[in-house]
Residue frames as qw, qx, qy, qz and C-alpha x, y, z in Angstrom:
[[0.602, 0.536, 0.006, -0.592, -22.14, -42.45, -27.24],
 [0.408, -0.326, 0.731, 0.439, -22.20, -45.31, -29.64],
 [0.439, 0.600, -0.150, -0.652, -22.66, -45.40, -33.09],
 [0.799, -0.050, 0.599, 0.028, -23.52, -48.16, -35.14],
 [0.501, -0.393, 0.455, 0.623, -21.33, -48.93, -38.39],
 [0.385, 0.630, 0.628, 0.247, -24.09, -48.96, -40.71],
 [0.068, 0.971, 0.228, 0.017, -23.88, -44.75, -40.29],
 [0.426, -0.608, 0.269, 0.613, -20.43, -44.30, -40.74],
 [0.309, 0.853, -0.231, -0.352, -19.35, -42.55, -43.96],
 [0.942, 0.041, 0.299, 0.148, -17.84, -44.77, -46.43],
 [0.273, -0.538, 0.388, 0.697, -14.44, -44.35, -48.43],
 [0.593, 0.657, 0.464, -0.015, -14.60, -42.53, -51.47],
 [0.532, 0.170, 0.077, 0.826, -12.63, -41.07, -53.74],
 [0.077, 0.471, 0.021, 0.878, -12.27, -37.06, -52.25],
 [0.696, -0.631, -0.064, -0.336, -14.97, -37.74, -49.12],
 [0.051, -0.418, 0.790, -0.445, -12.85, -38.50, -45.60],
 [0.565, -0.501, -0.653, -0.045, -14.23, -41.41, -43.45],
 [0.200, -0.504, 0.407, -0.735, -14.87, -40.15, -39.87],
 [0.584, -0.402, -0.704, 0.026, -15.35, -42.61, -37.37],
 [0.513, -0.659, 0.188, -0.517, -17.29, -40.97, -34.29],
 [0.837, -0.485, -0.227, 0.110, -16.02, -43.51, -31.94],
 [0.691, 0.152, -0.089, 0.701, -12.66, -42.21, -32.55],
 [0.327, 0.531, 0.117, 0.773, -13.77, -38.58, -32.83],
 [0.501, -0.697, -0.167, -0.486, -16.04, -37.80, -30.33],
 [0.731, -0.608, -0.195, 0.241, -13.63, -38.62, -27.42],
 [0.509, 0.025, -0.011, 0.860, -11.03, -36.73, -28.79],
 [0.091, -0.679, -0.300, -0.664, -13.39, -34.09, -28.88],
 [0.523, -0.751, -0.303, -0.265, -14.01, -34.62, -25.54],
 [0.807, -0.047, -0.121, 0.576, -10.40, -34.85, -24.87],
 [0.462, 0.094, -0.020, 0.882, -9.54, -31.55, -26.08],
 [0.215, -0.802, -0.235, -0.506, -12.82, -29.52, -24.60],
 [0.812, -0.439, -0.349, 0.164, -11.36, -30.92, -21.08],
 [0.648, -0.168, -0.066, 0.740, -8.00, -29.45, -21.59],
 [0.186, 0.421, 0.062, 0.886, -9.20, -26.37, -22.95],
 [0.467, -0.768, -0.195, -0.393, -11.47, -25.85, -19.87],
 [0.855, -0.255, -0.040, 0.449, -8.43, -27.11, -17.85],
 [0.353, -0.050, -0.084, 0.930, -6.84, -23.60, -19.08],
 [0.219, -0.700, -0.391, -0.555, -9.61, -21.82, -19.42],
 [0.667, -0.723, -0.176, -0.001, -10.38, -22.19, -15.26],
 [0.640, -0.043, -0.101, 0.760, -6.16, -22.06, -14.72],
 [0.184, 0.283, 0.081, 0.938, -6.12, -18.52, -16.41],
 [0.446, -0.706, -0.295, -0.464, -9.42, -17.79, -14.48],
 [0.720, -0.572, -0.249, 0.303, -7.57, -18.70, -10.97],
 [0.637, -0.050, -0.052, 0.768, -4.86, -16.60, -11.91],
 [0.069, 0.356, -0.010, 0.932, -6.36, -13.46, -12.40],
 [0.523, -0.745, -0.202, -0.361, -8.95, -14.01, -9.68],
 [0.653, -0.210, -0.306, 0.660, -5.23, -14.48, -7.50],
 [0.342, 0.344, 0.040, 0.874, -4.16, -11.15, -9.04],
 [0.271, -0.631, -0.422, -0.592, -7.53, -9.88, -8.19],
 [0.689, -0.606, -0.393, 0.062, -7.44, -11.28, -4.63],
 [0.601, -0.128, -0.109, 0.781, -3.83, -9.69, -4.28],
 [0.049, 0.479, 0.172, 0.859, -4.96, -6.24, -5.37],
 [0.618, -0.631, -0.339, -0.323, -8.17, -6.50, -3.21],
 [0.762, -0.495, -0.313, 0.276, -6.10, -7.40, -0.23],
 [0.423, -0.022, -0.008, 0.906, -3.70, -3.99, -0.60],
 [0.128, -0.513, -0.241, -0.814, -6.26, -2.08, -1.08],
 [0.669, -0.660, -0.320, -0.118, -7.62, -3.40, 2.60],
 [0.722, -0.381, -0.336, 0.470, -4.65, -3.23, 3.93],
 [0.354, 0.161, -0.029, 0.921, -3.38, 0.04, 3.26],
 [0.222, -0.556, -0.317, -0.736, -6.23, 1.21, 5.06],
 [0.751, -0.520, -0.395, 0.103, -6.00, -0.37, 8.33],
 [0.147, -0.941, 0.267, -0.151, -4.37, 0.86, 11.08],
 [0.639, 0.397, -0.498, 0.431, -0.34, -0.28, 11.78],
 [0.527, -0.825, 0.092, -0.182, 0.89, -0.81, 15.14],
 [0.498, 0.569, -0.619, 0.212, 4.46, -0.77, 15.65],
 [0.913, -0.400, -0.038, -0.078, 5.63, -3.62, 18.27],
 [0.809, 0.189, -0.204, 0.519, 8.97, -2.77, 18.12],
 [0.513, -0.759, -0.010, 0.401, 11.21, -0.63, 20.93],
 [0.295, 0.913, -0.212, 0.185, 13.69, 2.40, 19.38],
 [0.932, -0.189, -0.042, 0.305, 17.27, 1.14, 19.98],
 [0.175, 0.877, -0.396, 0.208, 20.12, 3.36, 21.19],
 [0.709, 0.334, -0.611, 0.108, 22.84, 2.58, 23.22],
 [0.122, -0.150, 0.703, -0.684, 21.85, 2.36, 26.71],
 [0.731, -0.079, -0.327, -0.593, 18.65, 0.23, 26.05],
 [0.787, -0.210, 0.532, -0.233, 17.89, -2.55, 28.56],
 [0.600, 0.436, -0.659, -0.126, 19.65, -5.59, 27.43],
 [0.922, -0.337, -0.158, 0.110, 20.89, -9.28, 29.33],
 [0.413, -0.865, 0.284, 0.038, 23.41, -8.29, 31.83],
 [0.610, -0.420, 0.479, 0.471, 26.40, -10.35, 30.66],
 [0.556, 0.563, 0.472, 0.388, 26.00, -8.48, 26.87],
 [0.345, -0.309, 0.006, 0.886, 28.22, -5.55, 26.39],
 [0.173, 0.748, 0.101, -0.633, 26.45, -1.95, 25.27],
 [0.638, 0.626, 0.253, 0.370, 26.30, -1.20, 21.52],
 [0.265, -0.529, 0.248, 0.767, 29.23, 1.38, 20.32],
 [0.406, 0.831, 0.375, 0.055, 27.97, 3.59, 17.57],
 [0.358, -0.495, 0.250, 0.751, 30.69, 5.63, 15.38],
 [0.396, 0.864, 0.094, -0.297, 30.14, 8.44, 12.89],
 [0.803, 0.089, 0.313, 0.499, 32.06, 7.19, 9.47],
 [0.249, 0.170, 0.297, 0.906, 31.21, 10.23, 7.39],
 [0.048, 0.549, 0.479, -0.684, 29.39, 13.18, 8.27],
 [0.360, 0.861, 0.359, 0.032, 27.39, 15.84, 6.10],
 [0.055, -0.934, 0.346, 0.073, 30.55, 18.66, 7.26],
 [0.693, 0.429, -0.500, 0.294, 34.12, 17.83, 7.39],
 [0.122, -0.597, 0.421, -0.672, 35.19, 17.20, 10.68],
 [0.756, -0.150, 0.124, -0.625, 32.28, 14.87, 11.83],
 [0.973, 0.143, -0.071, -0.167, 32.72, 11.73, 10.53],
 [0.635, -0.530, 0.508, 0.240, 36.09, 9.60, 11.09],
 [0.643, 0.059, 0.651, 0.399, 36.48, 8.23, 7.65],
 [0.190, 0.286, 0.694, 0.633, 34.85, 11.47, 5.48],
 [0.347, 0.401, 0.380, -0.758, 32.35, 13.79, 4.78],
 [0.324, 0.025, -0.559, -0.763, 29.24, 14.48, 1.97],
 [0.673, -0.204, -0.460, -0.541, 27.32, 12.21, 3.51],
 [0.610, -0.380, 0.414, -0.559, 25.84, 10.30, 6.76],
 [0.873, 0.070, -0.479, -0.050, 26.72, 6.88, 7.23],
 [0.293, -0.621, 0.636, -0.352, 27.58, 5.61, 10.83],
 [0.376, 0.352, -0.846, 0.138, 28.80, 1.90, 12.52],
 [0.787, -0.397, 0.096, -0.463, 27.08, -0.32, 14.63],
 [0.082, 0.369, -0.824, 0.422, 28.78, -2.58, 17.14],
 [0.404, -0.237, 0.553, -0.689, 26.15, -4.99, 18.97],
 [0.290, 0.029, 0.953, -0.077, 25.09, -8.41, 20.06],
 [0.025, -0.142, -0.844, -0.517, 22.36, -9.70, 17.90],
 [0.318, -0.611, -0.725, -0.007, 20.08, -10.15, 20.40],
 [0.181, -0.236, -0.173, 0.939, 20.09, -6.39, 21.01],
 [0.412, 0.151, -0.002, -0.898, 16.37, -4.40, 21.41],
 [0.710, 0.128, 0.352, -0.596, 13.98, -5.62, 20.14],
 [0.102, 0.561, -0.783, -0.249, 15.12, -8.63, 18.37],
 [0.902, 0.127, -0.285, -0.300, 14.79, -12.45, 16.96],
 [0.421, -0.386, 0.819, 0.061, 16.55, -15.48, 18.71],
 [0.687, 0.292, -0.524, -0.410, 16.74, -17.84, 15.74],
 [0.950, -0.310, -0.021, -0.032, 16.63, -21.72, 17.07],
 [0.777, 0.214, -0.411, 0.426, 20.68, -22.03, 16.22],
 [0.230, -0.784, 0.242, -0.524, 20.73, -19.35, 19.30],
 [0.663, -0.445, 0.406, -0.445, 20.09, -22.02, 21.84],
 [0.875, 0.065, 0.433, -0.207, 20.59, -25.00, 19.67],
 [0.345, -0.596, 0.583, 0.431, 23.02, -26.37, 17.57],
 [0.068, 0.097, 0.864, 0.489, 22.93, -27.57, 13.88],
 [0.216, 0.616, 0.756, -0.041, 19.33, -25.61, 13.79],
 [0.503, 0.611, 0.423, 0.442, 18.24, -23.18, 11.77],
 [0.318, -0.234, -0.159, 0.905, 20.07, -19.56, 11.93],
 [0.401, 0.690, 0.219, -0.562, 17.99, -16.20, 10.90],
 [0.192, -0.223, 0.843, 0.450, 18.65, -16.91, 7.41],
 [0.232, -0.052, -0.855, -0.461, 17.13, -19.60, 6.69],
 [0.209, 0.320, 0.543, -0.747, 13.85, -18.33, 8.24],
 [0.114, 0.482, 0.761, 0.419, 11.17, -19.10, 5.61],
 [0.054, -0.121, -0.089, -0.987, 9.30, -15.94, 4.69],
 [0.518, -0.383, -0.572, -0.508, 6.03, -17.57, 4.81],
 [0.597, -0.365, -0.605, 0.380, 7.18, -17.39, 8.65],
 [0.198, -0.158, -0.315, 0.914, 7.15, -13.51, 8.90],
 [0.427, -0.207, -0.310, -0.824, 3.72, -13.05, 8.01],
 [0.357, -0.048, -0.933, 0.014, 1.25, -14.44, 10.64],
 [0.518, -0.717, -0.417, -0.210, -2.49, -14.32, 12.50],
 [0.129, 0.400, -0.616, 0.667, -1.05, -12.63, 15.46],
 [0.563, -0.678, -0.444, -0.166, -2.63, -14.13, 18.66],
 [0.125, 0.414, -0.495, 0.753, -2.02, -12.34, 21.95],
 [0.628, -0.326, -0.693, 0.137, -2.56, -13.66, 25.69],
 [0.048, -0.645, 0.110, -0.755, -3.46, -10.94, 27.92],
 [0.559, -0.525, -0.480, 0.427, -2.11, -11.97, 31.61],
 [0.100, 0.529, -0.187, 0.822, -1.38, -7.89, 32.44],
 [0.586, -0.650, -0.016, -0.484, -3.88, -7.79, 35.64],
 [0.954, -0.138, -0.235, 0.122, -2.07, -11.04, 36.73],
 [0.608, 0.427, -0.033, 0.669, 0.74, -9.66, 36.26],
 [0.004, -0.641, 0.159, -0.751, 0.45, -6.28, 37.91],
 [0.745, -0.582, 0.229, -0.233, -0.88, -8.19, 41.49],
 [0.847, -0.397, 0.337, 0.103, 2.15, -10.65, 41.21],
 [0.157, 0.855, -0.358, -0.340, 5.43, -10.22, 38.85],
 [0.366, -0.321, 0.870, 0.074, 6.38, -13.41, 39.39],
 [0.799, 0.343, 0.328, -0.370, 3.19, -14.70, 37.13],
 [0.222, 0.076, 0.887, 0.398, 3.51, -17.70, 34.28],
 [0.572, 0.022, -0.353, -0.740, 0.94, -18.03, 31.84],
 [0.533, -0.054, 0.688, -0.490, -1.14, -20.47, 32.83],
 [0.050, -0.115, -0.837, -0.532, -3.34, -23.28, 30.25],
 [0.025, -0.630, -0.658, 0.410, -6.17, -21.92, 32.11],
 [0.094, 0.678, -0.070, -0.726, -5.35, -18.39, 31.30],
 [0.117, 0.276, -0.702, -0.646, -5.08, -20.11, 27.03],
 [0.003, 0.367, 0.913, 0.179, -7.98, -22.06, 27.68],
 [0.284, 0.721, 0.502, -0.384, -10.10, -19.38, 28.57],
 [0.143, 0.526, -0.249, -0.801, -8.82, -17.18, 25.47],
 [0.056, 0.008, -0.934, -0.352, -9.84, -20.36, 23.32],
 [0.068, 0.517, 0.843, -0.130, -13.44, -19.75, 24.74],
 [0.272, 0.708, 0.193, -0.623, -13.98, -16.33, 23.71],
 [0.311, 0.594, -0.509, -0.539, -12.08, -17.17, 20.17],
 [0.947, 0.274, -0.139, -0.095, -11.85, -20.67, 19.44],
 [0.810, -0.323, 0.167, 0.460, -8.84, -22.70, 19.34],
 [0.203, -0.726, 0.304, 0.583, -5.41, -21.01, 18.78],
 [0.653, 0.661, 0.008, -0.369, -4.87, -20.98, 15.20],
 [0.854, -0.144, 0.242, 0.437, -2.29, -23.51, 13.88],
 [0.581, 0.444, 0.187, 0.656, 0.37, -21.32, 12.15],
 [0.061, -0.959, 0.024, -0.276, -0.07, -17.83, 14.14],
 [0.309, 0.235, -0.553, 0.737, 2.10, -16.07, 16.73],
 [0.474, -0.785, -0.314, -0.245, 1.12, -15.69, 19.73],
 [0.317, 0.405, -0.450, 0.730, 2.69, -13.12, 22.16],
 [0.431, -0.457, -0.699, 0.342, 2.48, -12.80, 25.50],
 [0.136, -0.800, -0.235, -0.534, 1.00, -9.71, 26.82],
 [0.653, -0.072, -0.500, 0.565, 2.70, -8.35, 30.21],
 [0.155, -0.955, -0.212, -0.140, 2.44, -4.80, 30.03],
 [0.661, -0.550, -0.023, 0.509, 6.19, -5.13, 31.33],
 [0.492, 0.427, 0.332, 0.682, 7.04, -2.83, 28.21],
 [0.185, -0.913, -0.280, -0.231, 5.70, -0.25, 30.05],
 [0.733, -0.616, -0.004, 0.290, 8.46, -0.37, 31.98],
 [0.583, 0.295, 0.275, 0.706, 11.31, 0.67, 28.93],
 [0.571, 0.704, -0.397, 0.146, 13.89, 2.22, 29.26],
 [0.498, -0.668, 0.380, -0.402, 14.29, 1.77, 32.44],
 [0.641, 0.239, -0.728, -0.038, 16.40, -1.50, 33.24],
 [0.156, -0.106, 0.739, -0.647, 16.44, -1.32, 36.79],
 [0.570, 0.087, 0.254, -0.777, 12.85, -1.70, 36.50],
 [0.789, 0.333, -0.373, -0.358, 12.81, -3.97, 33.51],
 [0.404, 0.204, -0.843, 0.290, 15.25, -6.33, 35.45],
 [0.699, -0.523, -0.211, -0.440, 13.23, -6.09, 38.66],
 [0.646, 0.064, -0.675, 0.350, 15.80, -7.00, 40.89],
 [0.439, -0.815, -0.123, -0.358, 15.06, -7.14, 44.56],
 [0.241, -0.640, 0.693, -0.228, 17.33, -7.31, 47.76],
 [0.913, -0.019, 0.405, 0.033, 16.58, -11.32, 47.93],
 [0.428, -0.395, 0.751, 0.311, 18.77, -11.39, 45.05],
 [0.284, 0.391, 0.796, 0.364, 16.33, -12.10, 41.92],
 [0.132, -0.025, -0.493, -0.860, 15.00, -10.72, 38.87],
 [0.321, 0.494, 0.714, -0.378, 11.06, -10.55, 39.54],
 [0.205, 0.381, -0.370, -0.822, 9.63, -10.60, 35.91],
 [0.837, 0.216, 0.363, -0.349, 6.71, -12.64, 34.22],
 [0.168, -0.528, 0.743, 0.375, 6.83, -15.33, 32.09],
 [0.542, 0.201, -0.562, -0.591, 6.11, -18.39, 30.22],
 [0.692, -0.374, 0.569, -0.239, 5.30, -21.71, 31.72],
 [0.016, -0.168, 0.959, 0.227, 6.44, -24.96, 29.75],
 [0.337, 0.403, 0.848, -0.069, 2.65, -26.42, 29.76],
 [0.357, 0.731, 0.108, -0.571, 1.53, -23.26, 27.62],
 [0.207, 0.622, -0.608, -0.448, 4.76, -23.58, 25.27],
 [0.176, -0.044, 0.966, 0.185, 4.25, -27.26, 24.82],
 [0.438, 0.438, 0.678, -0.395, 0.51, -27.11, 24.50],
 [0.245, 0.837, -0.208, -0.443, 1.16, -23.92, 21.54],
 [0.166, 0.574, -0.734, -0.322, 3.94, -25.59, 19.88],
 [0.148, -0.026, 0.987, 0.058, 2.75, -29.33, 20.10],
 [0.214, 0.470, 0.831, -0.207, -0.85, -29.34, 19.93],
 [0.178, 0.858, 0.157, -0.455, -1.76, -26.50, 18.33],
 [0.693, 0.067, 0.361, 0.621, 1.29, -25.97, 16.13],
 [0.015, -0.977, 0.012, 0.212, 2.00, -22.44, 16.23],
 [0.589, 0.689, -0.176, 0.384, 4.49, -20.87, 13.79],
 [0.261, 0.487, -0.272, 0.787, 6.39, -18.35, 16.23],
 [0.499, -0.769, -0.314, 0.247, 6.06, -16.76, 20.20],
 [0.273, 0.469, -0.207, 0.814, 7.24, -13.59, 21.72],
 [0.470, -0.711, -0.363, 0.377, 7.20, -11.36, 25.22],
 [0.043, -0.966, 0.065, -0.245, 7.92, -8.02, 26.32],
 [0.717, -0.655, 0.165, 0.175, 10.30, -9.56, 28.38],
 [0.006, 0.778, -0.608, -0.159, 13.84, -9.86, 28.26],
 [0.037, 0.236, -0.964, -0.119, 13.94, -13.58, 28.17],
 [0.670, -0.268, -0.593, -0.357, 10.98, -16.51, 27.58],
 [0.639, -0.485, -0.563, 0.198, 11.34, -17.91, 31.26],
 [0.259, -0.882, -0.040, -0.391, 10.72, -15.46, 34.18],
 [0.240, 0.739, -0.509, 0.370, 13.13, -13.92, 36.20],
 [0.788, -0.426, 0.334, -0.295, 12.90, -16.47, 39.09],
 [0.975, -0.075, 0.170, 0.123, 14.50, -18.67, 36.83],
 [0.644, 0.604, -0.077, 0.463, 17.11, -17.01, 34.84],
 [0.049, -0.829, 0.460, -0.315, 18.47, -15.23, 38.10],
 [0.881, -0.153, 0.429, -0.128, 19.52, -19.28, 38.30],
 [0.024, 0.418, -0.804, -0.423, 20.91, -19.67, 35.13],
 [0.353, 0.273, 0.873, -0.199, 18.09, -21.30, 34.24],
 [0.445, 0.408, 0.030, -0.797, 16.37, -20.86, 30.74],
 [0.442, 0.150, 0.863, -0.192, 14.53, -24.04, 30.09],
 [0.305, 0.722, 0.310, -0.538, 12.28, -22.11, 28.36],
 [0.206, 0.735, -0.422, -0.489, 14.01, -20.71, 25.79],
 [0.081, -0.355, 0.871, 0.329, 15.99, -23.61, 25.10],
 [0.468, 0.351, 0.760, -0.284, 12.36, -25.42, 24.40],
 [0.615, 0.638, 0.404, -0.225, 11.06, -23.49, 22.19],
 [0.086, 0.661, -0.675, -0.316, 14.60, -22.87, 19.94],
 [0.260, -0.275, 0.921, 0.093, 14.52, -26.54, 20.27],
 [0.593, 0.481, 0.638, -0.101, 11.48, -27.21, 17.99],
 [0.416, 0.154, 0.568, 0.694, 13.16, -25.10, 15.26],
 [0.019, 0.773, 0.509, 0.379, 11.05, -22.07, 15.56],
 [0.388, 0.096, -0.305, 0.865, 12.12, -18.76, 16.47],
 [0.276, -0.689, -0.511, 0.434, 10.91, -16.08, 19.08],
 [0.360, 0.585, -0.029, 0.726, 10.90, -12.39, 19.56],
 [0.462, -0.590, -0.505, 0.429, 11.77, -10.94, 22.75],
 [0.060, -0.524, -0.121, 0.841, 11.33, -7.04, 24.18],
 [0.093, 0.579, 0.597, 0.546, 8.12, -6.82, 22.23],
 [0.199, 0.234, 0.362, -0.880, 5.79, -3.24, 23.05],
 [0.292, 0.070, -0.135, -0.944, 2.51, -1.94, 22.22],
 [0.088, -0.220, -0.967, -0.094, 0.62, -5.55, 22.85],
 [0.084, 0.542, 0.615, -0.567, -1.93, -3.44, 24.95],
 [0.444, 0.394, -0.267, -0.759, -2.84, -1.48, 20.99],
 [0.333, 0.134, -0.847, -0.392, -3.39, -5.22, 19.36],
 [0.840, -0.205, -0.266, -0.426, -6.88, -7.53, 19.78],
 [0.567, -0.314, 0.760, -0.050, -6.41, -10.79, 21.37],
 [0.551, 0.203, 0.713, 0.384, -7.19, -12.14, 17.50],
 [0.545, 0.684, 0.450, 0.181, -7.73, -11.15, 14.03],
 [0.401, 0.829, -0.361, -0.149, -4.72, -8.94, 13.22],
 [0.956, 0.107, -0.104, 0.252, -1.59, -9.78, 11.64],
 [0.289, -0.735, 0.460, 0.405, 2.18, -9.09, 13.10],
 [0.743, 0.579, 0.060, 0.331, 4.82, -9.00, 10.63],
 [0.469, -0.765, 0.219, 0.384, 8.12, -9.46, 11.75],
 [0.806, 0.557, 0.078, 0.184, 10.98, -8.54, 9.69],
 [0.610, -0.706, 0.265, 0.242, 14.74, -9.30, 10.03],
 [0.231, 0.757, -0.546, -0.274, 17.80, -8.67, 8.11],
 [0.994, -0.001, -0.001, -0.106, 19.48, -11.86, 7.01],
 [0.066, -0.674, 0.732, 0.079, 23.44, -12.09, 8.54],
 [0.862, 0.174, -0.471, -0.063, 24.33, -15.90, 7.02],
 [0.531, 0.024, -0.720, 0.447, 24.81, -18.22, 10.10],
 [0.021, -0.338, 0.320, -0.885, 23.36, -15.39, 12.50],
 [0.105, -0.201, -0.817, 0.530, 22.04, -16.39, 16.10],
 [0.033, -0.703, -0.587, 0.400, 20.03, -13.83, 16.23],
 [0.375, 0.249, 0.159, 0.879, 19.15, -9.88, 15.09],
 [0.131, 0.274, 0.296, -0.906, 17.24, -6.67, 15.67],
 [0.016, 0.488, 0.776, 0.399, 13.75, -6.79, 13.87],
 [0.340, 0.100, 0.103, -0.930, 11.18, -4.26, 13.26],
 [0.016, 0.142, 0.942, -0.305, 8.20, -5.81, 14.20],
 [0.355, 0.019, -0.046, -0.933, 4.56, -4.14, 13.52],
 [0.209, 0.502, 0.840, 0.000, 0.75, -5.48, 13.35],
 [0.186, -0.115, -0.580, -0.785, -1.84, -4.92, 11.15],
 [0.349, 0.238, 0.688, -0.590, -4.97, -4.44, 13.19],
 [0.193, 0.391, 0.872, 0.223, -8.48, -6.06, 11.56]]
């Protein structure tokens, strides 16, 4: 807008001058900023809003727990000693080794013990321990790859990029940032270890797995957050009764952690809930137990 000088307000004694070139951008200066909080304080309580809304959905949905009850004879990797469990202080006198009035007992047992996280420093040096797991990593789309039929005609089964391309045709592609677990059904198999190990007279573990073209395909191309299995380990038992976990050491080695001896995959979609894993935080620690759960859609 310009004004020409002939309409500007001369000086007088007790009258201001106002020049509109001057004024009228500061004007417009300071409508900017005040719509500039105006719209701020509007995002923030439509956040609040969005947060409220979104508890109020969830706490209606149903919960599925993906995590296995841990005692001390739970399937575990054969060269990992049993958990020892001791009563400190009991409710009575008598009970407890250190006391009574109250219930408070010891645990004894490898990290990777039940259901549990392998953080990347598991497999991989100078990477990141459970710690320093970013939270924004235990919240996540949960996808889930359902090879179970496969599986039940042939134990030995990998996933396949066949078996991830067709889930990509009933859903789209895999969502960058989810998890995605494998589905096995082998959970079905818990407590039992004999079973859960599958060992036959040949000498090998016969248990399903992952295949390296899935985990590279997930973690590179895709860029998935996290992976898990029912199993005991990421690579199937063909290889680990080798000494042989390739697997594992892959996907540790991109700085992103797993969760192995998941259940209940066969309650969860193949998309649109979320898991939510959550693990204590020992400082430096390989690995730990997690309670695990999804949020079905």
């Amino acid at each position: 807008m310009t004004i020409e000088p002939s309409r500007l307000v001369k000086p007088g004694r007790g009258r201001a001058v106002v020049n509109l070139r001057v004024v009228i951008p500061t004007v417009i200066a300071v409508l900017a900023v005040l719509a500039a909080v105006l719209l701020a304080a509007a995002l923030v309580g439509e956040r609040e809003q969005t947060l409220d809304q979104a508890w109020q959905t969830l706490k209606t949905r149903e919960y599925v727990d993906l995590t296995h009850t841990f005692n001390q004879e739970i399937p575990h990797w054969p060269g990992f000693p049993a958990e020892n469990r001791t009563t400190l202080f009991d409710y009575r006198p008598g009970n407890g080794t250190l006391g009574s009035g109250f219930f408070t007992q010891s645990y004894t047992h490898v990290g990777q013990w039940g259901t549990h996280v392998d953080a990347p420093s598991h497999f991989v040096e100078g990477l990141r321990s459970v710690d320093q797991i970013d939270l924004h990593e235990m919240v996540l789309p949960l996808v889930v790859l359902d090879v179970h039929e496969q599986v039940a005609r042939d134990p030995d089964y990998t996933v396949t990029l066949e078996d991830v391309r067709a889930w990509e045709g009933r859903h789209g592609p895999v969502p960058a940032g989810s998890f995605v677990a494998l589905r096995t059904d082998w959970s079905k198999r818990w407590p039992d270890a004999a079973r859960m190990e599958n060992w036959r007279a040949d000498g090998i573990d016969h248990y399903p797995g992952w295949s390296r073209e899935v985990l590279a395909y997930l973690y590179e191309e895709r860029g998935i957050a996290a992976s898990g299995h029912e199993t005991s380990d990421t690579d199937p038992g063909t290889s680990t009764s080798r000494d042989d976990y390739a697997l594992e050491t892959y996907v540790l080695s991109t700085d992103h952690y797993q969760v192995e001896f998941l259940t209940n995959l066969d309650q969860v979609p193949e998309t649109g809930a979320l898991v939510v894993v959550g693990v204590p935080k020992p400082e430096g620690g390989s690995g730990f137990p997690a309670r695990v759960f999804a949020i079905l859609p």
